[in-house]
C-alpha positions in Angstrom: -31.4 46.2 -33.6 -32.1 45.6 -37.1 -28.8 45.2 -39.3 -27.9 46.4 -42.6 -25.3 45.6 -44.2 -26.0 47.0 -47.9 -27.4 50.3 -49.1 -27.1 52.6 -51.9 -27.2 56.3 -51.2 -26.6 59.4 -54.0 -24.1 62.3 -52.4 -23.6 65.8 -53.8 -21.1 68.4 -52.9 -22.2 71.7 -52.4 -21.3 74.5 -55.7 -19.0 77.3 -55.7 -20.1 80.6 -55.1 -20.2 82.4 -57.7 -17.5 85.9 -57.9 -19.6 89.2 -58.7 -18.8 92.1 -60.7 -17.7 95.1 -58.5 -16.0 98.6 -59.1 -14.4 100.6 -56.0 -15.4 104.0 -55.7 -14.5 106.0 -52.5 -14.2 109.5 -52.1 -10.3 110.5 -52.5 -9.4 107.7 -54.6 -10.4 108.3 -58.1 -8.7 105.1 -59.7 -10.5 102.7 -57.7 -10.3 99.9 -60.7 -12.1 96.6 -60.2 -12.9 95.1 -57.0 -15.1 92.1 -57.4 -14.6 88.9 -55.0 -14.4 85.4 -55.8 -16.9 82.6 -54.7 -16.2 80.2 -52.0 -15.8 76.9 -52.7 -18.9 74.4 -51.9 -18.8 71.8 -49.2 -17.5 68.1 -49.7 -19.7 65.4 -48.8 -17.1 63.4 -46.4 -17.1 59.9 -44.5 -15.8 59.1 -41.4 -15.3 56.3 -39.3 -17.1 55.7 -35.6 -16.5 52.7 -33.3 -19.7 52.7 -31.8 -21.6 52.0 -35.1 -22.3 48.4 -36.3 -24.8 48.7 -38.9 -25.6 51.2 -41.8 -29.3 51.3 -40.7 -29.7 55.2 -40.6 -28.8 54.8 -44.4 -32.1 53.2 -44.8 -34.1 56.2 -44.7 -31.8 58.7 -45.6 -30.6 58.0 -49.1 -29.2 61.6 -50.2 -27.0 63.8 -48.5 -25.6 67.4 -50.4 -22.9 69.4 -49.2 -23.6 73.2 -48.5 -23.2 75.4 -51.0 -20.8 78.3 -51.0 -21.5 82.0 -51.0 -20.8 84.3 -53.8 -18.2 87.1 -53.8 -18.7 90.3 -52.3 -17.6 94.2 -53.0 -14.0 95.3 -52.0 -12.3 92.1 -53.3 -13.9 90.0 -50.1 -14.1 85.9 -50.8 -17.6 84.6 -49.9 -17.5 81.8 -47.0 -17.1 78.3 -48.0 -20.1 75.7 -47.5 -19.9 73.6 -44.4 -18.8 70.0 -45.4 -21.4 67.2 -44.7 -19.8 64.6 -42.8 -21.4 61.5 -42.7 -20.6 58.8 -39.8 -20.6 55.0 -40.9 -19.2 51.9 -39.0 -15.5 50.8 -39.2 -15.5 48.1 -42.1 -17.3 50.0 -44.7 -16.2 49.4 -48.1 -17.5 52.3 -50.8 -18.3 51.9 -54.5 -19.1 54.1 -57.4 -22.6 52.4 -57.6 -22.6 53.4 -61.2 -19.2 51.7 -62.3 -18.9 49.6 -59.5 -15.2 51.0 -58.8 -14.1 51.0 -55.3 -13.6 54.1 -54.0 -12.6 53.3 -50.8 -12.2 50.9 -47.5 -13.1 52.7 -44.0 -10.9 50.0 -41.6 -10.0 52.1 -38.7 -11.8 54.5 -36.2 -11.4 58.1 -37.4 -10.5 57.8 -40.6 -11.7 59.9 -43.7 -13.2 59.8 -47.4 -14.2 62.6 -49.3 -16.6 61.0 -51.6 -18.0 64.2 -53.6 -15.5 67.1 -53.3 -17.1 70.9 -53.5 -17.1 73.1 -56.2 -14.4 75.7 -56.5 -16.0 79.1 -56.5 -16.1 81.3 -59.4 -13.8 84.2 -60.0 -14.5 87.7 -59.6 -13.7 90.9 -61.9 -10.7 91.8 -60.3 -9.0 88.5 -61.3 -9.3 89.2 -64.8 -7.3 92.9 -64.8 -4.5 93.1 -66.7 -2.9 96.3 -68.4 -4.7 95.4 -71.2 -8.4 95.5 -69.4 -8.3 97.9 -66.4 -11.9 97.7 -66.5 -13.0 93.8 -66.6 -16.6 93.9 -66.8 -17.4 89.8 -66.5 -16.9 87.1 -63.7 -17.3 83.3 -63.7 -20.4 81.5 -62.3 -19.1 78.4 -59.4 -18.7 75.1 -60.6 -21.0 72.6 -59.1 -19.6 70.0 -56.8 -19.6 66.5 -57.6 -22.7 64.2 -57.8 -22.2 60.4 -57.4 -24.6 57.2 -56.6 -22.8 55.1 -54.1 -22.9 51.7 -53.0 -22.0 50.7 -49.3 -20.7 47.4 -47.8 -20.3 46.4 -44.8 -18.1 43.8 -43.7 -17.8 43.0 -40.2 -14.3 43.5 -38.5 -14.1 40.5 -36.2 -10.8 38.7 -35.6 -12.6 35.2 -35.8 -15.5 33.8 -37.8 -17.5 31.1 -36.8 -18.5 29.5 -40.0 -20.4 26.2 -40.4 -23.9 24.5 -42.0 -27.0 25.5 -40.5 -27.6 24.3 -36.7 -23.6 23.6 -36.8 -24.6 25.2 -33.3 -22.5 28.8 -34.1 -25.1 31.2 -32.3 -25.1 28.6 -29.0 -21.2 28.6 -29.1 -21.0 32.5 -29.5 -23.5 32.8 -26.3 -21.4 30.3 -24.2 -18.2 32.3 -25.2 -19.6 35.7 -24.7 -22.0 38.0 -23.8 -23.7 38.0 -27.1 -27.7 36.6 -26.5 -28.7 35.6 -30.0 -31.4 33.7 -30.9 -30.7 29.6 -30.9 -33.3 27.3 -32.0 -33.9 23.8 -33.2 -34.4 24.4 -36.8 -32.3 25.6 -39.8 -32.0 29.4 -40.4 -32.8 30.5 -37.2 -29.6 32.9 -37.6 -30.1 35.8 -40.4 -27.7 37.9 -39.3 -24.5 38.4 -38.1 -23.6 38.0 -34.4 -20.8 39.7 -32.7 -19.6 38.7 -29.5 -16.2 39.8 -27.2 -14.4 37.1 -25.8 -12.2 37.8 -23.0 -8.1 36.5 -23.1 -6.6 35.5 -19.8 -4.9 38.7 -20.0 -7.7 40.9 -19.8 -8.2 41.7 -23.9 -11.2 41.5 -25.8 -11.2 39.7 -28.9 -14.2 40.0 -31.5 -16.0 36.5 -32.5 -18.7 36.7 -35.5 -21.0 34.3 -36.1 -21.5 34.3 -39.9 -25.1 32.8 -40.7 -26.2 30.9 -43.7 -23.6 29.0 -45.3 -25.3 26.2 -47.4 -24.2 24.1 -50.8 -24.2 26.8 -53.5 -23.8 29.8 -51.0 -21.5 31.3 -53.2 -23.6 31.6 -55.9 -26.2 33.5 -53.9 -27.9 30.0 -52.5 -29.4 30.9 -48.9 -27.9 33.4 -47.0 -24.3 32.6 -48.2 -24.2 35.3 -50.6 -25.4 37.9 -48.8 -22.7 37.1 -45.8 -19.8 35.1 -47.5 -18.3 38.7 -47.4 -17.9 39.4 -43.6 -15.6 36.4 -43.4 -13.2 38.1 -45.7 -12.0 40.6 -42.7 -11.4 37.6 -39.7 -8.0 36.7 -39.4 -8.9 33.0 -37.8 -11.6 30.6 -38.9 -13.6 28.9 -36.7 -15.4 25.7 -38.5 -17.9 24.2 -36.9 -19.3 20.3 -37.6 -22.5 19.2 -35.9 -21.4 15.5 -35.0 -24.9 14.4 -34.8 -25.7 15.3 -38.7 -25.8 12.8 -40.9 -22.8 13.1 -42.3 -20.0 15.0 -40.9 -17.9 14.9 -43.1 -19.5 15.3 -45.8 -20.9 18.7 -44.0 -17.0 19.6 -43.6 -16.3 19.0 -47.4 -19.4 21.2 -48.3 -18.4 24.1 -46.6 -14.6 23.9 -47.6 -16.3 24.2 -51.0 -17.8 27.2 -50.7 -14.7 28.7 -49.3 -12.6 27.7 -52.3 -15.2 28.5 -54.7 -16.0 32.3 -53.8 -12.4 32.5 -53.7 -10.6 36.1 -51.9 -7.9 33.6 -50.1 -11.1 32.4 -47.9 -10.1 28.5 -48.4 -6.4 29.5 -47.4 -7.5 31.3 -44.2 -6.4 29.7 -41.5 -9.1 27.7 -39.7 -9.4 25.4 -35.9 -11.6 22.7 -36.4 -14.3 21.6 -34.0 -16.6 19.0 -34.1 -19.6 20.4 -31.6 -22.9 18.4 -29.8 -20.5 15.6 -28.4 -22.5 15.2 -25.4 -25.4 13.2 -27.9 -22.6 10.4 -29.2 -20.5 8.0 -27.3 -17.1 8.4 -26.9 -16.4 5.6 -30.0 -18.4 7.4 -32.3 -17.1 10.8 -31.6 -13.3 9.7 -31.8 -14.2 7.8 -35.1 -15.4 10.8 -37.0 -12.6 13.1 -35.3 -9.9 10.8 -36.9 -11.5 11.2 -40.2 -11.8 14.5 -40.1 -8.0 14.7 -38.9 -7.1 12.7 -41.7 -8.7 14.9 -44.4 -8.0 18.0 -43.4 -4.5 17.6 -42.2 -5.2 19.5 -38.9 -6.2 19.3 -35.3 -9.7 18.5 -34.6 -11.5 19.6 -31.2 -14.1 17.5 -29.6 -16.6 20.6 -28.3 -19.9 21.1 -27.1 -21.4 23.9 -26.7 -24.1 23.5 -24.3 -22.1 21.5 -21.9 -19.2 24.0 -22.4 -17.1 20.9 -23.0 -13.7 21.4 -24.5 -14.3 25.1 -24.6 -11.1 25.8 -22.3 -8.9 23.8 -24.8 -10.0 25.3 -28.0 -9.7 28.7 -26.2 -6.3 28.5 -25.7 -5.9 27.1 -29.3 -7.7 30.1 -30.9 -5.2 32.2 -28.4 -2.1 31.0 -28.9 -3.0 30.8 -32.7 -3.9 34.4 -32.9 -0.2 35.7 -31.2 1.2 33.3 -34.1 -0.6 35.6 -36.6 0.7 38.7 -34.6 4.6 37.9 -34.4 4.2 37.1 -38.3 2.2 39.9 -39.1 5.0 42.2 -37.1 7.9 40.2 -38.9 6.6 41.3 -42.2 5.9 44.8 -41.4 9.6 45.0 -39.9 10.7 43.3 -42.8 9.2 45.6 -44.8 10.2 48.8 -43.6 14.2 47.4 -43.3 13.7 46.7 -47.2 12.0 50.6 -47.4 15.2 51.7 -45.8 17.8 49.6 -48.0 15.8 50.8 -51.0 16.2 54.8 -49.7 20.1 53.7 -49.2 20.3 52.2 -52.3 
């Protein structure tokens, strides 16, 4: 499946009807008076949000999408119908922007939820709006308005609850496949990943959590060096880091340095994510070697530092129940502020 995670598409809401002119005139009723309808309103162009959707590829061929418009006003004070709304489906994670100001407009997190991102045109009123004692015989009625036109610009960023992040041939794409059931392509040379991978990882209790592999994260990646650019923005929805160190490069640490760079310098709270640290391939070194580079890295990043390998699935039970244990952390807090937060709400309504 090919994935896109950028497009810009133009929307348009359908117009209002427009209301009619209209006189009633029946036998028996002599003072009929006016009795023209108003216009429905046009249909809104509307998002909404579908869990089995990953990629905003059927945007690639399909850039505009217009609301239907609504019906003019009939005889006998009658409202035409309204125009049918165009709902569009796009994958949970899509971020919206005025492509022409670049405002956001909105961010489509969970499944099911809704943006209207061109409302329709209200319809235009008939004659008989416009009696009053002083015209009984309103002759005139208003056109529709036309619904709203806008050039958008869709994001997606991928909702995954860790991101595997690392240099080139780090070994992220091996590590997803050994974790998961995710098959993406692993090969010997840099860039072999150039897009996202998802896999579900299965808990002990039976839950699936969502891994990403985030390709091409080089020096200078935030400022559109490699891939980085392009995919630095997928790591902004994980709620763990995973960062990857091939022990075999040569330099570890200076690979571990590079990346923390990157982090801090395109900014959005990345660097202050919290992240496990692995160092992977540690079936090609001896034991000295490895243990050497682990303390280093230990020492400069002030954190625990597993001793992984992919291939072998060495350590991969141990940093499991790291990435676990560190993930119902991030739960209870994330529940303790939300708690907090509504006991202040109340205090504030008592107050």
């Amino acid at each position: 499946m090919q994935f896109i995670d950028q497009v810009e598409i133009e929307v348009e809401a359908g117009k209002g009807g427009d209301g009619i002119v209209a006189f009633r005139r029946e036998k028996y009723v002599p003072a009929g008076g006016p009795a023209g309808g108003n216009g429905g309103r046009g249909g809104s162009v509307i998002f909404v949000t579908k869990e089995n959707l990953q990629t905003l590829l059927d945007f690639r061929y399909n850039h505009r999408f217009q609301g239907e418009n609504g019906s003019r006003g009939g005889p006998n004070n009658r409202t035409g119908a309204a125009g049918s709304d165009r709902i569009i489906e796009v994958p949970c994670g899509t971020t919206v922007y005025d492509g022409e100001t670049g405002v956001l407009i909105g961010d489509l997190i969970k499944p099911g939820q809704t943006l209207c991102v061109a409302a329709g045109g209200k319809g235009g009123l008939g004659n008989k709006f416009f009696l009053s004692n002083s015209n009984r015989a309103p002759e005139y009625a208003l056109p529709g308005l036309p619904g709203e036109h806008r050039m958008l610009r869709l994001e997606l960023k991928l909702l995954a609850e860790v991101g595997i992040i690392g240099l080139p041939n780090a070994g992220k794409s091996t590590l997803i496949s050994a974790l998961s059931a995710a098959r993406p392509k692993v090969a010997d040379y840099p860039f072999t990943t150039l897009v996202p991978n998802l896999g579900v990882v299965r808990k002990p209790t039976g839950d699936g959590t969502v891994f990403a592999d985030i390709p091409g994260l080089i020096e200078g990646a935030h400022q559109g060096a490699g891939l980085g650019h392009d995919f630095l923005r997928h790591i902004e929805r994980t709620r763990l880091l995973l960062h990857l160190v091939d022990i075999t490069s040569l330099d570890p640490i200076a690979d571990y340095q590079t990346i923390q760079h990157e982090l801090q310098a395109y900014g959005r709270g990345l660097a202050q994510r919290p992240q496990i640290l692995a160092l992977n391939k540690v079936d090609a070194v001896d034991e000295e070697t490895s243990t050497a580079i682990a303390h280093q890295l230990k020492t400069l990043s002030q954190t625990s530092v597993f001793l992984i390998s992919a291939v072998t699935r060495i350590g991969l039970d141990e940093l499991l129940q790291h990435i676990w244990s560190m993930l119902d952390q991030l739960n209870e807090a994330e529940k303790l502020e939300e708690e907090l937060g509504v006991k202040d709400q109340e205090l504030g309504v008592k107050r």
